[in-house]
N, C-alpha and C positions, 0 to 999 in steps of 0.2 A: 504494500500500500504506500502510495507517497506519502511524502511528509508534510504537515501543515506551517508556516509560518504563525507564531500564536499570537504575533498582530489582527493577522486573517481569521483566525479561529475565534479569536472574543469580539470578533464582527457577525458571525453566524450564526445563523435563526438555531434553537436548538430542538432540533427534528429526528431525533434518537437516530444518527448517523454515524457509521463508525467512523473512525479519526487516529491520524497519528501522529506524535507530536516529537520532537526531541528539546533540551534544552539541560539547564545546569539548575542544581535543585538549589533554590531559594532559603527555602523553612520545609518542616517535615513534622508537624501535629500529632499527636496522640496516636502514633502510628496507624496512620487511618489519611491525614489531609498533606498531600507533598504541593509546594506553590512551587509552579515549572516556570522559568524564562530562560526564552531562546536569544535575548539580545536586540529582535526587531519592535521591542516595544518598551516601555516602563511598566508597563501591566503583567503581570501573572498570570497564568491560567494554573486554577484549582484542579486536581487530580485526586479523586478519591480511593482509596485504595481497600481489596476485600482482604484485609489482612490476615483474614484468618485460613482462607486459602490462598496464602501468598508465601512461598516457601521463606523460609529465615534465613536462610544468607542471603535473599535477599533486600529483604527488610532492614538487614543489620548493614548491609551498603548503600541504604538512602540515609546519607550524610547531606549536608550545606556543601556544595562546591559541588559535587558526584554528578558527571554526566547523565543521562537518562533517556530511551527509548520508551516513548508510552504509548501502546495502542488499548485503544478502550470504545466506547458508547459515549457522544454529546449530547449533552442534557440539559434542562433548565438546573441553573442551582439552588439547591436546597436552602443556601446560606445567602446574608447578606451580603454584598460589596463588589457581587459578577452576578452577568446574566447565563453564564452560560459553567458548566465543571465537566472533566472527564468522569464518567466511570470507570478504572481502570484494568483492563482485563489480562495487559500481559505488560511485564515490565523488565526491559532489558539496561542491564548496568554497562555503560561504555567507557564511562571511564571512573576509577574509586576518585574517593579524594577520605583520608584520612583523620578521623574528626578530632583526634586529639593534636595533630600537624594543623588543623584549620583552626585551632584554636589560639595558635599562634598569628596567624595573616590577620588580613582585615576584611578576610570572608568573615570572620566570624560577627553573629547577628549583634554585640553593641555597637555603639556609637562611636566612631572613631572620628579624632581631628583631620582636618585637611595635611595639616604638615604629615601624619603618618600613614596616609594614604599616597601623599609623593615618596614616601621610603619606598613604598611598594608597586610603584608605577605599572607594573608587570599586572598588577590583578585589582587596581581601580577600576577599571573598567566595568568588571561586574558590580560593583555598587549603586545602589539607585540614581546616585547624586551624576557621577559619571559617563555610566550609560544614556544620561538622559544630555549633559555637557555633547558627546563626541555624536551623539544623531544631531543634535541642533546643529553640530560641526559640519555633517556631513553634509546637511541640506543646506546650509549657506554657503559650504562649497562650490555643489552644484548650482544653486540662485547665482553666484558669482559667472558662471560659463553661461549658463543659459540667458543672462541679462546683455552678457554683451556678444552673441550668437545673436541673438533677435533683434539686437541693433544695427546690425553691420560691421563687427568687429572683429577681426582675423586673429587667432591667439599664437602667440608667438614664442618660444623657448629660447630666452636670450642665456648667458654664458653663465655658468657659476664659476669658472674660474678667469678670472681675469686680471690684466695688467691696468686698469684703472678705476681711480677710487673716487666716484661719480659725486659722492658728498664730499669732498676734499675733507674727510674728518680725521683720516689716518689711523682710524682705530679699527685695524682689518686683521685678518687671521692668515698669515702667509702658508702659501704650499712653494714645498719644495722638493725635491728629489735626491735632496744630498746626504749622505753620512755627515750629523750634526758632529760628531767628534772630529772629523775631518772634512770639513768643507773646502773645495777649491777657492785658491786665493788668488787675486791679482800682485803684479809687482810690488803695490804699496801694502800689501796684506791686508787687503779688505775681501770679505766674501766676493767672488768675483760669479753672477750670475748668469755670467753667459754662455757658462759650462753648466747649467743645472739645466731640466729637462725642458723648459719649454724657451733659456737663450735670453730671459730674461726675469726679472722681479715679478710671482703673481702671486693673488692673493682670493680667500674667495670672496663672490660677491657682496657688496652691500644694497645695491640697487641693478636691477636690469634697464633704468632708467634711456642711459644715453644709447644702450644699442637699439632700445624702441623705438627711439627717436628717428633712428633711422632705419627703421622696416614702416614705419608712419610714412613716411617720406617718398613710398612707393605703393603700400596698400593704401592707405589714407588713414585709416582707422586699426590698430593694434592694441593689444595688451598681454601684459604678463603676469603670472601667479605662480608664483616661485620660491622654493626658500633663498633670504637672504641671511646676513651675517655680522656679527657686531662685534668685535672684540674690546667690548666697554666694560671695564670691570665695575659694575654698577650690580650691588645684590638686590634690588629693589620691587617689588611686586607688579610694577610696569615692565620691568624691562628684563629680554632674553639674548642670548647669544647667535643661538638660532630660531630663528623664526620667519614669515611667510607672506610676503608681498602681493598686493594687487596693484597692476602701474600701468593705467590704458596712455597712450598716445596718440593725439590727433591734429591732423594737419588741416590749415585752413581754418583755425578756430581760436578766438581770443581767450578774454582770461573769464569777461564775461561766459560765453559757451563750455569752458572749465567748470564752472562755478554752476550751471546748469547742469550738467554732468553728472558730477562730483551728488550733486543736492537727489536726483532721478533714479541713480544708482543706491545708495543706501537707503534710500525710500523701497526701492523696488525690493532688495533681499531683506529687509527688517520684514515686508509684506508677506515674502514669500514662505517665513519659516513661523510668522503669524497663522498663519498657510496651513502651513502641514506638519508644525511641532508642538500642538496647544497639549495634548497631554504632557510631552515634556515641560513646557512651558510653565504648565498648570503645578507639574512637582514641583519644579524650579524656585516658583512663585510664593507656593506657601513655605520652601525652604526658608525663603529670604523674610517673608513673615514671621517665621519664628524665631530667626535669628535676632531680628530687630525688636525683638518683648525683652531681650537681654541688653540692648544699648537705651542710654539716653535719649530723650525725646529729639533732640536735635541732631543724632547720628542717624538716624531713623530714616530711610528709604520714603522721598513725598511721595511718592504713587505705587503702587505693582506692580510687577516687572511685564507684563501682557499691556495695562494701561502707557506705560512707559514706554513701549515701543510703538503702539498705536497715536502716543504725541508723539514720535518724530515723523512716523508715517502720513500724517493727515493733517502738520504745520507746516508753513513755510520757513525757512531759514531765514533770522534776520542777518543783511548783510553790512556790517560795519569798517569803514578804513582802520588800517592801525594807529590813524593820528586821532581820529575821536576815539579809539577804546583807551587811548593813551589816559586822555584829558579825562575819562568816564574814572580811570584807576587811581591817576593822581587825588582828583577831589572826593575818593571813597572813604569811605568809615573804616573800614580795615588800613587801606593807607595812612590816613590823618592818625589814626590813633595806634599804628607802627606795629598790627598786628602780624602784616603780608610778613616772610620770613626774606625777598627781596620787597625792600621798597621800591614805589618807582619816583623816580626823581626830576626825568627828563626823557624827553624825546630821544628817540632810539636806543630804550632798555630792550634786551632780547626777553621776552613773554614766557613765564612760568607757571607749570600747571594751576598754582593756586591761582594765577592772575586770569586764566582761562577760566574757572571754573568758578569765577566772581561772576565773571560778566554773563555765562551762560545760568548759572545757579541763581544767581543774586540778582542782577540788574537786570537783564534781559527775559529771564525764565524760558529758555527755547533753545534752539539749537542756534550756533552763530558763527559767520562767514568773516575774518579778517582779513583785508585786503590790503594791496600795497604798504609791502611792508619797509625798513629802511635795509637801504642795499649792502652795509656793512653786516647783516648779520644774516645773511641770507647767499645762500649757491651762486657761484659764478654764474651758470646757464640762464639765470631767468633776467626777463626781459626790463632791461634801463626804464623807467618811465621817462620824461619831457623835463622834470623837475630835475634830473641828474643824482636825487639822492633817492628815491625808492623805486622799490621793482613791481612788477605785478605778480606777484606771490598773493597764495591766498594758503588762510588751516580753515578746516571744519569743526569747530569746538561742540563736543559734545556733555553734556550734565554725567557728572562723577568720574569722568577720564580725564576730559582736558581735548588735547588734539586727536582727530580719529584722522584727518587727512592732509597731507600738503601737497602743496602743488602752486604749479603755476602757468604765466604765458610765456612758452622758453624763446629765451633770445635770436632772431630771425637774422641779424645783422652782422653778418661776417668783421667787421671792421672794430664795433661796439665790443662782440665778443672775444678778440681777440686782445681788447686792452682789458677785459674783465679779467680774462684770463694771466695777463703777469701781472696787475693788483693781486692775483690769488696764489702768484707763485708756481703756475700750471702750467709745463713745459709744453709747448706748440706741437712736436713733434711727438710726444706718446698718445695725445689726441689727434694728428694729423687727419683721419678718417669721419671723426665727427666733425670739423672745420669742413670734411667737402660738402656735407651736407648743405652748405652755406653758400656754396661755391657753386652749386649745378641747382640752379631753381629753390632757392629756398624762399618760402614763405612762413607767413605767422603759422604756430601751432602750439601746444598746449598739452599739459599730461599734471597725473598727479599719482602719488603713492601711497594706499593705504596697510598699514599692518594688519592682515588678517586675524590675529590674535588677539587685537582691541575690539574688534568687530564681532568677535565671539564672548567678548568678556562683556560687552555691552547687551548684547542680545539674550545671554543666561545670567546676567544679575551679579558673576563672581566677581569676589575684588581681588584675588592674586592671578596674574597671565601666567604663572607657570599651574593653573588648574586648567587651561586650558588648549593646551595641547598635548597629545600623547606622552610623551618623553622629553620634559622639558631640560635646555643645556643652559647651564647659568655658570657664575664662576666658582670652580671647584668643584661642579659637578655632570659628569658626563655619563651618569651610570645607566645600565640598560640596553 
């Protein structure tokens, strides 16, 4: 008999139909009620069992963890909480799990913190909180390809290992090929990299930014979804080592049509897993409920987390310059009374989450669009404004993160760009191939880059990024 998914199954009228299920045993009751999930749902399907014509070895192997083949009879259920339970008529053990070894992990049924559930990365997964995190994952995934497939957008696999560091931040993870106790030297005895495998200095990605730039440049419309790479030793509950870009780029399009983008796009996947993850959602939701009976009124979540994602889906974004949000922070309450941990003092301070998360939180209450920003604190690439001192750069500031996106209108002007370029100290010659882009037809265009990680911590309610990716890599930890 095939096997059922028991998403499918607790959707099924219950018409005394035989059925078969498999999954990993949850809880196991009075030796009578086994709660089966297979991982396609947060839901259980109840499995009754005739224990008394049920042999005893095998009984004594429905442990918590214990793989399970169940074929039985679907039925209405006797009990509250499902419409539907197996009667169970034959029950195959596929794999043990050992109940005094489970008593060890964080299978086992109490309550475990998050931090000891990252010990055990390997078997979060089966936990409610979890399994419910990495489907929301996987449909925003998906909402990510399918939004920009239905727009007209080409996807594009730009380099993870590369010779250029597209944020000029230098804080990259170098590869190399060489015996570190013996690396090849040049005359002066500096590592000489032109003997190492790829002839010159690479490192891996931080952005696919500049090679989309130019696959844009000929598709018109591109993007990337990729892991990128940080080597910022920051232990912080924002921020990881590795983690997962979204970076469309588009030609023929200002910073305005960015900004329209940018706002359509996370409308569209906040929608999408509104969509199709409301059980998850729904666990999610009163997780965070509960959590918040435990903090002060004022640490306290203003909305739930379904309501929460329905205002960003069904606001507009307010869109403000960075010379009014300046003036809005300077004459704030928190500024005046030298609460901000940066104050701000003066025009052209570079913008820190709390300073984000004033004007989204506090002053604004909504999602909010920063625009032209000052040129000194901001990439080479994007584009000079008229003023000579800001660029058109834009972030998308979101309620409880700070920034979900940056971007901008990337610089069109061969001549412009290329003094941006020794202002930044960025040799002509290892970009040589982005400069042609400038050189053979180039027009205005436009791209931005979001961390797919933010965009999942926004959508399931958690506040540390490393719950929400599989195998998170931060400093001093690469385990798994």
């Amino acid at each position: 008999m095939k096997n059922t998914k028991i998403v499918e199954v607790l959707k099924t009228d219950p018409v005394l139909q035989e059925i078969s299920v498999q999954g990993w045993v949850r809880a196991f009751r009075s030796n009578r009620f086994i709660a089966l999930n297979d991982g396609s749902t947060i839901n259980n399907i109840q499995a009754v069992v005739d224990f008394e014509n049920t042999p005893q070895e095998i009984l004594d192997e429905i442990n918590i963890g214990a793989a399970l083949h169940i074929t039985g009879t679907l039925k209405e259920s006797e009990g509250k909480g499902q419409k539907v339970e197996i009667a169970a008529k034959e029950i195959t053990i596929l794999g043990k799990a050992n109940s005094d070894d489970v008593k060890k992990t964080i299978l086992s049924p109490k309550r475990h913190s998050l931090e000891k559930l990252r010990e055990q990365a390997h078997l979060r997964v089966r936990t409610n909180t979890f399994g419910a995190i990495m489907r929301v994952r996987a449909k925003l995934s998906f909402a990510v390809h399918q939004y920009f497939n239905e727009n007209g957008f080409y996807y594009v696999n730009t380099p993870i290992i590369t010779g250029s560091d597209a944020e000029g931040a230098g804080e990259m993870f170098r590869v190399t090929n060489f015996d570190l106790n013996n690396p090849a030297k040049d005359e002066n005895g500096k590592v000489n990299f032109k003997e190492d495998f790829f002839g010159k200095e690479t490192n891996l990605t931080v952005s696919g930014q500049l090679e989309a730039e130019t696959y844009a440049m000929g598709l018109g419309q591109v993007y990337t979804f990729g892991p990128t790479f940080r080597a910022e030793n920051s232990n912080t509950s924002r921020h990881l080592a590795e983690f997962w870009m979204i970076e469309p780029e588009v030609a023929f399009c200002d910073l305005d049509g960015n900004m329209d983008l940018a706002e359509d796009f996370i409308k569209y996947v906040l929608n999408y897993v509104l969509t199709h993850c409301d059980d998850d959602l729904a666990f999610l939701e009163n997780r965070l409920i509960q959590e918040d009976k435990a903090k002060p009124e004022k640490d306290r979540a203003p909305m739930p987390l379904r309501e929460k994602l329905k205002f960003i889906t069904e606001n507009n974004f307010k869109r403000v310059s960075y010379t009014e949000a300046i003036e809005i922070l300077k004459n704030s309450k928190p500024n005046k009374k030298k609460k901000f941990d940066y104050l701000i003092e003066e025009w052209g301070a570079d913008l820190q989450s709390e300073h984000e998360r004033y004007l989204v939180e506090k002053h604004f209450k909504c999602p909010v669009i920063l625009f032209d920003y000052p040129a000194q604190i901001k990439a080479f690439y994007m584009r000079l404004n008229e003023d000579g001192k800001t660029v058109r750069a834009m972030d998308v500031l979101f309620p409880g993160i700070g920034e979900m996106v940056g971007g901008s209108q990337r610089e069109e002007r061969l001549e412009v760009l290329q003094e941006k370029m020794k202002e930044f100290n960025i040799d002509e010659e290892e970009l040589w191939w982005y400069l042609d882009t400038r050189r053979f037809g180039s027009c205005v265009h436009s791209g931005f880059g979001l961390g797919f990680e933010r965009l999942v911590l926004f959508a399931t309610g958690m506040s540390n990024i490393r719950d929400v990716i599989p195998f998170p890599r931060t400093p001093q930890n690469a385990e798994f």
